[in-house]
FITI-230213 format. One record per residue: residue number from 0; x, y, z of N, C-alpha, C in turn. Coordinates in nm, 3 decimals. Example, Ala and Ser with C-alpha at 12.3 -4.5 7.8 and 13.67 -1.06 7.14 Angstrom:
BEGIN
<0,<1.319,-0.569,0.780>,<1.230,-0.450,0.780>,<1.320,-0.330,0.780>> <1,<1.285,-0.225,0.708>,<1.367,-0.106,0.714>,<1.290,0.003,0.787>> 
REM end
This chain:
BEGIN
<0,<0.084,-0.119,0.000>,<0.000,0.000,0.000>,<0.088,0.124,0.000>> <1,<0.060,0.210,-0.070>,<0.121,0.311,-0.106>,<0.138,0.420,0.025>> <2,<0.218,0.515,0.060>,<0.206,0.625,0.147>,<0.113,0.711,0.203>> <3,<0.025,0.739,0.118>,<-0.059,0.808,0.109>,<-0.163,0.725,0.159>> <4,<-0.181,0.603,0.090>,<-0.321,0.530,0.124>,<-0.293,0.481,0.274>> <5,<-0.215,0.448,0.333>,<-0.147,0.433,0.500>,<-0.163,0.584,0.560>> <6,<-0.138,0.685,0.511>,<-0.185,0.765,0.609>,<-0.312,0.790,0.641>> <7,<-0.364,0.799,0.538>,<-0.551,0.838,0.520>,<-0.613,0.703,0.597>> <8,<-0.572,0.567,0.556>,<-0.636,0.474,0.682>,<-0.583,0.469,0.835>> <9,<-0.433,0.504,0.854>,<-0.438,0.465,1.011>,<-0.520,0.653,1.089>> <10,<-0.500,0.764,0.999>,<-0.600,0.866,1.023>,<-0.732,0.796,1.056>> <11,<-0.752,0.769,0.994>,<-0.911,0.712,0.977>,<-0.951,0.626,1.093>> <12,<-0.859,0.558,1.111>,<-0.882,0.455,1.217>,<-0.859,0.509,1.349>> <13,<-0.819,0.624,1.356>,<-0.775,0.720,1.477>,<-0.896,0.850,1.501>> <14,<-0.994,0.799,1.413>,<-1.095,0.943,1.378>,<-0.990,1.091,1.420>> <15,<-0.916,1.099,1.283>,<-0.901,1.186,1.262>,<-0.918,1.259,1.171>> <16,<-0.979,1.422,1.149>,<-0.971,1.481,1.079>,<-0.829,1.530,0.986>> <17,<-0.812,1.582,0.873>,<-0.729,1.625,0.800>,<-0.643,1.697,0.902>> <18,<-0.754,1.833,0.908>,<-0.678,1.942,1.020>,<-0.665,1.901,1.174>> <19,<-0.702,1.799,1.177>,<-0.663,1.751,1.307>,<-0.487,1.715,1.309>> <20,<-0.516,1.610,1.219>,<-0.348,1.521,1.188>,<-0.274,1.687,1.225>> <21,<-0.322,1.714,1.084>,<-0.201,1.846,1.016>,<-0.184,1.956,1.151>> <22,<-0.295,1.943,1.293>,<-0.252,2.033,1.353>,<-0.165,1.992,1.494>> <23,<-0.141,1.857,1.447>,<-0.046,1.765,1.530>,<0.112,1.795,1.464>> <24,<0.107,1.762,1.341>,<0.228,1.750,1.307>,<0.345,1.940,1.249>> <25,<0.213,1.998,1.257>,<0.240,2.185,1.296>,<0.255,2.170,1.125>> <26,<0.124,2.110,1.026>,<0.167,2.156,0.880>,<0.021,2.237,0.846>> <27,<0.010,2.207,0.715>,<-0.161,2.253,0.683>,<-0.244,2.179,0.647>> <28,<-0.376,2.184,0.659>,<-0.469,2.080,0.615>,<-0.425,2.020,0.449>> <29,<-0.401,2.146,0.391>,<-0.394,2.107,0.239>,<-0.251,2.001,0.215>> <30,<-0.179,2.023,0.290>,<-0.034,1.918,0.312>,<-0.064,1.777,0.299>> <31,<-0.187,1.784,0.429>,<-0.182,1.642,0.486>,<-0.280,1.590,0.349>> <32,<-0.369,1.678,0.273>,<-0.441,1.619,0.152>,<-0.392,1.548,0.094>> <33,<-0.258,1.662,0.052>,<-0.155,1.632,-0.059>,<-0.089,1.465,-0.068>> <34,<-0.090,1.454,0.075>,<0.019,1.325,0.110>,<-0.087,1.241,0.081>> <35,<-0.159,1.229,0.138>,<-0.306,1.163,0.150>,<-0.347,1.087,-0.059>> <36,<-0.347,1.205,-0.155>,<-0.365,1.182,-0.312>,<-0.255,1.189,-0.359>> <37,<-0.175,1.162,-0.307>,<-0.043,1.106,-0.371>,<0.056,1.248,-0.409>> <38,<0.014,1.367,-0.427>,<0.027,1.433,-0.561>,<0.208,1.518,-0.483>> <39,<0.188,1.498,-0.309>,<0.322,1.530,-0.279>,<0.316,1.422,-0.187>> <40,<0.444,1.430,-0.147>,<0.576,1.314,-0.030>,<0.592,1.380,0.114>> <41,<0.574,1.339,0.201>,<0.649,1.420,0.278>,<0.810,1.326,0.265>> <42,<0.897,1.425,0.328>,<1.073,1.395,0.318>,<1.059,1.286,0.481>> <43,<1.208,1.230,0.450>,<1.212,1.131,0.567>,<1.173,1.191,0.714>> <44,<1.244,1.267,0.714>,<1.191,1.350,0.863>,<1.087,1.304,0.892>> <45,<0.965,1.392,0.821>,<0.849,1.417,0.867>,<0.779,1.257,0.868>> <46,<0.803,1.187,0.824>,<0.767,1.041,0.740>,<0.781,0.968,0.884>> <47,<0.902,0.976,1.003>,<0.938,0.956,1.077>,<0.845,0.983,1.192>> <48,<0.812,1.121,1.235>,<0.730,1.226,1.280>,<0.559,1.147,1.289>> <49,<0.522,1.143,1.129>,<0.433,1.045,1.135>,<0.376,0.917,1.224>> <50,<0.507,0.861,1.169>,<0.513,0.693,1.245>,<0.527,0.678,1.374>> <51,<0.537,0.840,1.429>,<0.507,0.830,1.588>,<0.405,0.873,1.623>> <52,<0.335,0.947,1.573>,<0.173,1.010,1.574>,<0.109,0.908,1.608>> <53,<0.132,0.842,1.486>,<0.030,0.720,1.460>,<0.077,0.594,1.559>> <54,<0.185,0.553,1.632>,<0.256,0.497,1.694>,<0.288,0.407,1.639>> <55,<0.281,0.399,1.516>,<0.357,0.260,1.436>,<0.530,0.242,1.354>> <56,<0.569,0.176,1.350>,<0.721,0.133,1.293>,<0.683,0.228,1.187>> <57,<0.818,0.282,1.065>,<0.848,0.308,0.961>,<0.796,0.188,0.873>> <58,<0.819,0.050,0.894>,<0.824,-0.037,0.807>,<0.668,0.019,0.744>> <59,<0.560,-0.039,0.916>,<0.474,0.009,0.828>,<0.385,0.112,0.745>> <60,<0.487,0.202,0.794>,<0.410,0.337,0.689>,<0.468,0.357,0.580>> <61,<0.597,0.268,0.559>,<0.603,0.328,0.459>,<0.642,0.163,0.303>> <62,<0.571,0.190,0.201>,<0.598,0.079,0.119>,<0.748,0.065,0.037>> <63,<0.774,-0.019,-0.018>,<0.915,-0.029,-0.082>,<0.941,0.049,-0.184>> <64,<0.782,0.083,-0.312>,<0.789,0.207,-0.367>,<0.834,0.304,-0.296>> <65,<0.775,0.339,-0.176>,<0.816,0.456,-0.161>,<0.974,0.500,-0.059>> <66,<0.983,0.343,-0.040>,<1.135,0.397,0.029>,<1.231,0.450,-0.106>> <67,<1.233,0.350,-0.203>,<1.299,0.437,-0.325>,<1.302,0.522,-0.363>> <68,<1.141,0.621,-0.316>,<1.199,0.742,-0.356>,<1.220,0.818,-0.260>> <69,<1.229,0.792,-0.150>,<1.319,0.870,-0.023>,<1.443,0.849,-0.020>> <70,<1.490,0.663,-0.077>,<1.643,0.746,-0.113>,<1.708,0.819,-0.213>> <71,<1.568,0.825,-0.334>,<1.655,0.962,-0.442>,<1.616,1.058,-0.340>> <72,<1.559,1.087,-0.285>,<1.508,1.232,-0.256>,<1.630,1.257,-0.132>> <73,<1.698,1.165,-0.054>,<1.788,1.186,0.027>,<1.923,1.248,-0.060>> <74,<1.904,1.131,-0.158>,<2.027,1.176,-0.265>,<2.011,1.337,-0.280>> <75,<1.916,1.387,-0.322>,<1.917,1.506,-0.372>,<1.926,1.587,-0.284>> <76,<1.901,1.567,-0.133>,<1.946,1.641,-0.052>,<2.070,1.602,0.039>> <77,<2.169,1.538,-0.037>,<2.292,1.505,0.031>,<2.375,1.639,-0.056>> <78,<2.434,1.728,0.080>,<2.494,1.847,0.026>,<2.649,1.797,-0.053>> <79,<2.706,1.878,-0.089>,<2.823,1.883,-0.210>,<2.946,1.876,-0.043>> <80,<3.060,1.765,-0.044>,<3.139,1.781,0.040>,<3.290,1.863,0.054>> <81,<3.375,1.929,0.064>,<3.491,2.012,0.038>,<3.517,1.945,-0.075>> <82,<3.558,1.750,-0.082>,<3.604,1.701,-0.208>,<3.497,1.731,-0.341>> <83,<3.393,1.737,-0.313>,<3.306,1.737,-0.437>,<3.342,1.856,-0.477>> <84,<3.347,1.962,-0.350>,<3.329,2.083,-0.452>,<3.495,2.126,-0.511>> <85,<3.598,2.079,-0.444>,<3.728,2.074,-0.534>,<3.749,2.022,-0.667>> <86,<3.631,1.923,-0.685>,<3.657,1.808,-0.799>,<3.589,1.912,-0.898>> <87,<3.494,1.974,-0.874>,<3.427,2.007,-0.974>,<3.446,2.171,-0.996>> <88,<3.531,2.231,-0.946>,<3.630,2.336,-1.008>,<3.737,2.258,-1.049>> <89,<3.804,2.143,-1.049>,<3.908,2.132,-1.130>,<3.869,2.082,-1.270>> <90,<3.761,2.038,-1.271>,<3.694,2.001,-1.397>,<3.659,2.089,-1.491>> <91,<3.622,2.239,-1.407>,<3.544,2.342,-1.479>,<3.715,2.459,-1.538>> <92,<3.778,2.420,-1.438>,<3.933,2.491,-1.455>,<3.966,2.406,-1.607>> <93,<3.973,2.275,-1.577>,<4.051,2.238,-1.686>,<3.972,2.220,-1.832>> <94,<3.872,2.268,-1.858>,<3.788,2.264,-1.913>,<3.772,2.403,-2.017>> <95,<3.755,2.495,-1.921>,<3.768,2.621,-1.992>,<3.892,2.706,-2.029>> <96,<4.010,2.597,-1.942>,<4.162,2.633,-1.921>,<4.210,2.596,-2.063>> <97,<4.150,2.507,-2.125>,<4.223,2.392,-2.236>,<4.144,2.508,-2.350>> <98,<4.022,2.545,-2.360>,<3.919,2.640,-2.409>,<3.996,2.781,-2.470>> <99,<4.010,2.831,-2.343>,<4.136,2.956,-2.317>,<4.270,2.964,-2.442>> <100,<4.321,2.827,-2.383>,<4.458,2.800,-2.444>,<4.421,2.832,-2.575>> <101,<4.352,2.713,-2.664>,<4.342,2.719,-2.818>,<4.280,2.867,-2.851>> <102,<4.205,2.945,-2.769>,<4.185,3.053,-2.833>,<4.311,3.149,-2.843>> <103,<4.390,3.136,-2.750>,<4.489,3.237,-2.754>,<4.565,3.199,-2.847>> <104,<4.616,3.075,-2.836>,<4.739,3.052,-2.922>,<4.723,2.967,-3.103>> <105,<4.604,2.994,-3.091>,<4.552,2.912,-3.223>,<4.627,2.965,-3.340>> <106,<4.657,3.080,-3.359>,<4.781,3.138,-3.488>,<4.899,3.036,-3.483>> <107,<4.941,3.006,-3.327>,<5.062,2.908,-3.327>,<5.058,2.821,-3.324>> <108,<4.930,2.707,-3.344>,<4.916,2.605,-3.312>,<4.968,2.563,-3.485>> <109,<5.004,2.429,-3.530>,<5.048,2.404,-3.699>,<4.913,2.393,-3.733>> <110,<4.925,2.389,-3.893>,<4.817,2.367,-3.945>,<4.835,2.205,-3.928>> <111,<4.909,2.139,-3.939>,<4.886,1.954,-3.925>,<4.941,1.894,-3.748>> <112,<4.826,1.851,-3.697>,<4.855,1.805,-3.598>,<4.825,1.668,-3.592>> <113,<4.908,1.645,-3.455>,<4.870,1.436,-3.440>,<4.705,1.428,-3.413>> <114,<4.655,1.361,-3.449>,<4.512,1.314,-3.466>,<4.483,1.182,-3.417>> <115,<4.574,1.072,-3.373>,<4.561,0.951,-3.304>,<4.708,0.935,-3.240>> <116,<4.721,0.846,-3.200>,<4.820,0.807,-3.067>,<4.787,0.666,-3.091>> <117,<4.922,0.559,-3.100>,<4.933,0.449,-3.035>,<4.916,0.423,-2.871>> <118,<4.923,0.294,-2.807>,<4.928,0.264,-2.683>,<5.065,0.304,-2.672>> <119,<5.138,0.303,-2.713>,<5.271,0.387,-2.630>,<5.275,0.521,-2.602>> <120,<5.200,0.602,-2.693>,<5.142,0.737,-2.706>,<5.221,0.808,-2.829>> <121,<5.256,0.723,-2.935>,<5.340,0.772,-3.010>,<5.229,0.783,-3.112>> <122,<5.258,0.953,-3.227>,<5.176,1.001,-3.368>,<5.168,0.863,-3.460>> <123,<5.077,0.870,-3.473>,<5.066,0.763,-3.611>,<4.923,0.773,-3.669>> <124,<4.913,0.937,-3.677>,<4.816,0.972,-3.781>,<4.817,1.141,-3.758>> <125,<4.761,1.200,-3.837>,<4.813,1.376,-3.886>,<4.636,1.444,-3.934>> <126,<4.652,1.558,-3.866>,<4.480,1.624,-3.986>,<4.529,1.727,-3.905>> <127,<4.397,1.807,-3.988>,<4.405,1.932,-3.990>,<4.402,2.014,-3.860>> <128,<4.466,2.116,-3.784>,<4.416,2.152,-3.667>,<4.299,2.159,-3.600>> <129,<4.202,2.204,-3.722>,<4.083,2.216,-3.674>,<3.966,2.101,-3.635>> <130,<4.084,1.949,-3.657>,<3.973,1.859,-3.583>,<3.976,1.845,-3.454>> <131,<4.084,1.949,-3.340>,<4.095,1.926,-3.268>,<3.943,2.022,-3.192>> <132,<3.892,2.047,-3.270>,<3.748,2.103,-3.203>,<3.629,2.001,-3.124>> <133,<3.675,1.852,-3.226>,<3.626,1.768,-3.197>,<3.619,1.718,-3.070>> <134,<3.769,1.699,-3.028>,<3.761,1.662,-2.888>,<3.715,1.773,-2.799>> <135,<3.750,1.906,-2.855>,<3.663,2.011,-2.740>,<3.541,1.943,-2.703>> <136,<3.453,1.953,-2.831>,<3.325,1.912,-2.849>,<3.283,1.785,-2.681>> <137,<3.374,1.657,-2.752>,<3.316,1.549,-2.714>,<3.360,1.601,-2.538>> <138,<3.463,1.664,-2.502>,<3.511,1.702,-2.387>,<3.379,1.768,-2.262>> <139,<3.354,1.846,-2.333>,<3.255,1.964,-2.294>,<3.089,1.832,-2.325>> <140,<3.110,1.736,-2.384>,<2.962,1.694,-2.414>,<2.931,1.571,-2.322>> <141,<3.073,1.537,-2.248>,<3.113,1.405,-2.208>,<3.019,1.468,-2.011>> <142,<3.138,1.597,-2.021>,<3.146,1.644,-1.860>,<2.992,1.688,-1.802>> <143,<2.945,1.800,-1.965>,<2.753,1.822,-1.893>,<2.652,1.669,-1.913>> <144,<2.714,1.573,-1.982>,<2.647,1.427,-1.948>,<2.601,1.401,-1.846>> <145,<2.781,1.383,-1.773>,<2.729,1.331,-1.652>,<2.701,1.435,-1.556>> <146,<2.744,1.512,-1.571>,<2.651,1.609,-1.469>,<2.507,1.636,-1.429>> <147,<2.472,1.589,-1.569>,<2.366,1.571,-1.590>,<2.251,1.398,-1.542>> <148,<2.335,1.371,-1.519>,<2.309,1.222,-1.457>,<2.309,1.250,-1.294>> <149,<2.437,1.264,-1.324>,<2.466,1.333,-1.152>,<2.338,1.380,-1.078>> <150,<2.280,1.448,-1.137>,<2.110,1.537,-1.074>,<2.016,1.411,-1.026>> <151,<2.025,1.330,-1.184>,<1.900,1.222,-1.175>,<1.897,1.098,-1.117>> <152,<1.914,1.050,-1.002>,<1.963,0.929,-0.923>,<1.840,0.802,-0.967>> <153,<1.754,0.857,-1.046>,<1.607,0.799,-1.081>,<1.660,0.717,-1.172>> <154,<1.783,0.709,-1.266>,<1.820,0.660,-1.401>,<1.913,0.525,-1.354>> <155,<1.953,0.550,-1.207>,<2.093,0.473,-1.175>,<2.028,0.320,-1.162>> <156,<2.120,0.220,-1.194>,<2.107,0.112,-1.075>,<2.215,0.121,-0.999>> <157,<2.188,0.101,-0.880>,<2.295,0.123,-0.767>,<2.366,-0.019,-0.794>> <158,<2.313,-0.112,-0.796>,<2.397,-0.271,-0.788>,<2.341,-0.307,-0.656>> <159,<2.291,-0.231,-0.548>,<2.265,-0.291,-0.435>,<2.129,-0.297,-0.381>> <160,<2.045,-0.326,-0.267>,<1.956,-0.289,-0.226>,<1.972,-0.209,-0.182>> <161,<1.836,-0.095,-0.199>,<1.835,0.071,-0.131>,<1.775,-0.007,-0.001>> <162,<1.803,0.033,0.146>,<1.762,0.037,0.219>,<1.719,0.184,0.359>> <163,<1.642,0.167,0.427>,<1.661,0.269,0.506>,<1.799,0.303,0.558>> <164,<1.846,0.210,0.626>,<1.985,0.194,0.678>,<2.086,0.227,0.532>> <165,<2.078,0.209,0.473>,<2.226,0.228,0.378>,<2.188,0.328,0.251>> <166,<2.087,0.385,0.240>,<2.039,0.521,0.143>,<2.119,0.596,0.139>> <167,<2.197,0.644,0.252>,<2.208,0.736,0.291>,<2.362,0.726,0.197>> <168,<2.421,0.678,0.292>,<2.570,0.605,0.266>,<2.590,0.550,0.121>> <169,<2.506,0.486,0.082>,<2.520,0.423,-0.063>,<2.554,0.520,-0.166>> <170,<2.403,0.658,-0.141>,<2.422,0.743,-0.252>,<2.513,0.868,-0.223>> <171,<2.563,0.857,-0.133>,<2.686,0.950,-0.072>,<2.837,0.878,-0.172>> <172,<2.792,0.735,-0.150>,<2.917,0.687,-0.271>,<2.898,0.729,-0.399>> <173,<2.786,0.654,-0.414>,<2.747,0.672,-0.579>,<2.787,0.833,-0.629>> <174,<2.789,0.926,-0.534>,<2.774,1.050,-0.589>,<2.965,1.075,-0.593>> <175,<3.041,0.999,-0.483>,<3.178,1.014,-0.510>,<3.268,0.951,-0.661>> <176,<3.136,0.896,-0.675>,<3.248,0.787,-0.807>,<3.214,0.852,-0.910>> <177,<3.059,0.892,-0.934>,<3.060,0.997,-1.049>,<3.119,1.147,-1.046>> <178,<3.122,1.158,-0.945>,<3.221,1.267,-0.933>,<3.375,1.246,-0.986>> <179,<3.438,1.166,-0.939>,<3.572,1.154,-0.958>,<3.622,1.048,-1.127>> <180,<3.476,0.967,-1.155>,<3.490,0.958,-1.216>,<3.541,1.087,-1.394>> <181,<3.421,1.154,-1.354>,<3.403,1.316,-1.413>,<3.539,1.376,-1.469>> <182,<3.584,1.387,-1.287>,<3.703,1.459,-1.285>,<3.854,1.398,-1.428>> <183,<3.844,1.243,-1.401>,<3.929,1.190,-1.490>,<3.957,1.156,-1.597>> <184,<3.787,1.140,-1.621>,<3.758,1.173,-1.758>,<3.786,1.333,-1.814>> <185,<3.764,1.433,-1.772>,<3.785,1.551,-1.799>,<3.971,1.582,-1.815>> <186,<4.026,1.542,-1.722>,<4.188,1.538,-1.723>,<4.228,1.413,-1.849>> <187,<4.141,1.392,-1.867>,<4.212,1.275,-1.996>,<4.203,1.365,-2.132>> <188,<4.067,1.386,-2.114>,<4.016,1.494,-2.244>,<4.072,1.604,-2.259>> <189,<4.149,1.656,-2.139>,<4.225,1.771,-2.169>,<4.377,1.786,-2.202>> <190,<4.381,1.627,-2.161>,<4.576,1.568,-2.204>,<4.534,1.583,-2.345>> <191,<4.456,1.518,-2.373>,<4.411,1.490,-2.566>,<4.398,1.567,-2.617>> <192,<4.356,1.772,-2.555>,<4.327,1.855,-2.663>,<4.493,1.920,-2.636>> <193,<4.535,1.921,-2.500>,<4.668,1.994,-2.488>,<4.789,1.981,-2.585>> <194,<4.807,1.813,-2.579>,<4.957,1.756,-2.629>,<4.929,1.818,-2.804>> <195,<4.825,1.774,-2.881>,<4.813,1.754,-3.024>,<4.811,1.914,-3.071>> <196,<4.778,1.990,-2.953>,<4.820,2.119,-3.018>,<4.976,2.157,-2.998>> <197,<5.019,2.133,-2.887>,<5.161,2.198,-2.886>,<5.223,2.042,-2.959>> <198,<5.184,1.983,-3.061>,<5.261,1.889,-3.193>,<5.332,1.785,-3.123>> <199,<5.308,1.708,-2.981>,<5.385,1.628,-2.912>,<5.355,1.510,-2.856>> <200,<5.395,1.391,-2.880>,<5.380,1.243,-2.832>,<5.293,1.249,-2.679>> <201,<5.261,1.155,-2.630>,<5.192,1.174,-2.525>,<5.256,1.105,-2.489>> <202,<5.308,1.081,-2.346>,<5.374,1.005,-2.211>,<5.350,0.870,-2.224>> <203,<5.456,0.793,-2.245>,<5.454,0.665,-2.252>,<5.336,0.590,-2.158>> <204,<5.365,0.641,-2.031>,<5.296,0.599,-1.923>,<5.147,0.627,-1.920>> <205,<5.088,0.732,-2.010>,<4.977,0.769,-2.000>,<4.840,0.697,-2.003>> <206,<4.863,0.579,-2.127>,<4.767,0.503,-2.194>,<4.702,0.456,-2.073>> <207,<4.824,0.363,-2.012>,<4.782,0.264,-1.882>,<4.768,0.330,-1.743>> <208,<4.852,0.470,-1.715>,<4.786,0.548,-1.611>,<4.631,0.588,-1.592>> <209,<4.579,0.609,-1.722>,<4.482,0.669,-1.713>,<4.362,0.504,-1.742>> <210,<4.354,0.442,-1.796>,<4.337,0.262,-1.787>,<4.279,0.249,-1.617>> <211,<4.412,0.249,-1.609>,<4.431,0.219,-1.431>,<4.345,0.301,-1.332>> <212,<4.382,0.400,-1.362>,<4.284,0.533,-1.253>,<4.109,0.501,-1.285>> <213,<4.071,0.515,-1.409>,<3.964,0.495,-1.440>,<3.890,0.365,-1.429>> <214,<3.947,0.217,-1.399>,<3.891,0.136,-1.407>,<3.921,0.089,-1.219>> <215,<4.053,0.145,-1.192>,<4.094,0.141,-1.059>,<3.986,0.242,-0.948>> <216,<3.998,0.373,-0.970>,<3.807,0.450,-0.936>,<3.710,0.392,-0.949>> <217,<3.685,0.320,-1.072>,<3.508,0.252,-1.083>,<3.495,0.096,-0.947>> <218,<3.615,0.050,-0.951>,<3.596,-0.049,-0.876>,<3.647,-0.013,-0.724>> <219,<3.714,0.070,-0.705>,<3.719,0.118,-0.559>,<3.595,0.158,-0.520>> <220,<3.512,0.187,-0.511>,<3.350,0.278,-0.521>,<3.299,0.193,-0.531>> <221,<3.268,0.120,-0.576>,<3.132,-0.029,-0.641>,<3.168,-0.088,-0.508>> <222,<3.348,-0.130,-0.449>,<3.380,-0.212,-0.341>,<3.278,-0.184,-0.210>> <223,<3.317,-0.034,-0.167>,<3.237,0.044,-0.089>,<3.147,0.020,-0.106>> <224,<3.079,0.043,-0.212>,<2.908,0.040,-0.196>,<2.889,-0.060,-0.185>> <225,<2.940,-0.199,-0.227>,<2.871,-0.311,-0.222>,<2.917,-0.373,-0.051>> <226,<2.993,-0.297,0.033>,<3.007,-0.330,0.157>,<2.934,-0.250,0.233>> <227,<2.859,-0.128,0.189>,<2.748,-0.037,0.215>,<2.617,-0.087,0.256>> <228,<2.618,-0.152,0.205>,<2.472,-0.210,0.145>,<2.407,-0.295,0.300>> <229,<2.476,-0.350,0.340>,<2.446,-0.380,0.493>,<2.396,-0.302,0.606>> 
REM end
């Protein structure tokens, strides 16, 4: 049974009025409607608040639909931490930094630059400067992606069960790995527009550094969460 339909019956069974509930829990009659026809949620707090009114467990007020969407809705109110918000000026730095560069120095950039890279990071293909817009492109199309994901926790599968106990914690990860994921992807995309303009091999070490970080991040994070999940 849905949220709404649990409040309006254990109300009911308590002969209570709308503005009665609502003048228990210090909201408005039209609130407690709202919760009542589905059309709003109350947030965990109040959900909590409830289940003591009424004197019953969480379990039963609230259904498995609707714990799911208390943990997006936790998600969305889990604030940005010092690391998040470092990660995502270095993303926006290196982003508009790489942006910057080609505008200034684009007279000096050659007209033929490297256009692919072996796994060692050595040229073994040439075009015109101006395909290096491309990777701007995909750079800048890659980073508002996921940022854009980032918002919508509705799209994810976590890999785990959402629970009351681990909502919290789970999407506190989930939100570190797309974050940092972001970040490395963005520092890769910006090795790729940097080197091919100033005409130069990329770091032997790079291929598999960046391999490593990126597949070494996705599974550090999944570890966590999947030890979260308890």
């Amino acid at each position: 049974m849905a949220l709404g339909d649990n409040i309006k019956r254990l109300r009911e069974e308590r002969q209570l009025t709308q503005q009665m509930l609502a003048d228990k829990l210090y909201v408005s009659r039209q609130t407690v409607c709202r919760w009542e026809n589905g059309t709003r949620c109350p947030d965990l707090i109040m959900a909590k608040r409830i289940a003591m009114e009424f004197d019953v467990s969480l379990d039963e007020l609230i259904s498995d639909e609707d714990l799911k969407k208390f943990a997006k809705k936790e998600f969305m109110n889990i604030k940005d931490t010092r690391a998040d918000t470092i990660m995502e000026y270095l993303c926006r730095i290196m982003l508009i930094g790489t942006l910057i560069y080609l505008i200034v120095c684009w007279s000096t950039i050659p007209d033929q630059i490297p256009t692919h890279y072996n796994a060692a990071g050595e040229i073994d293909d040439w075009g015109g400067k101006g395909m290096i817009w491309f990777t701007v492109i995909i750079s800048w199309a890659l980073y508002l992606g996921i940022s854009f994901v980032e918002c919508y926790p509705d799209i994810w599968n976590t890999g785990v069960e959402i629970t009351r106990k681990n909502s919290e914690k789970v999407y506190r990860l989930l939100k570190y790995l797309i974050r940092t994921s972001k970040l490395i992807m963005t520092a890769v995309f910006s090795t790729l527009i940097i080197f091919p303009a100033m005409e130069k091999p990329l770091p032997v070490w790079f291929t598999p550094v960046y391999l490593i970080l990126l597949t070494g991040n996705a599974v550090f994070w999944l570890i966590r969460i999947f030890l979260a999940r308890k």
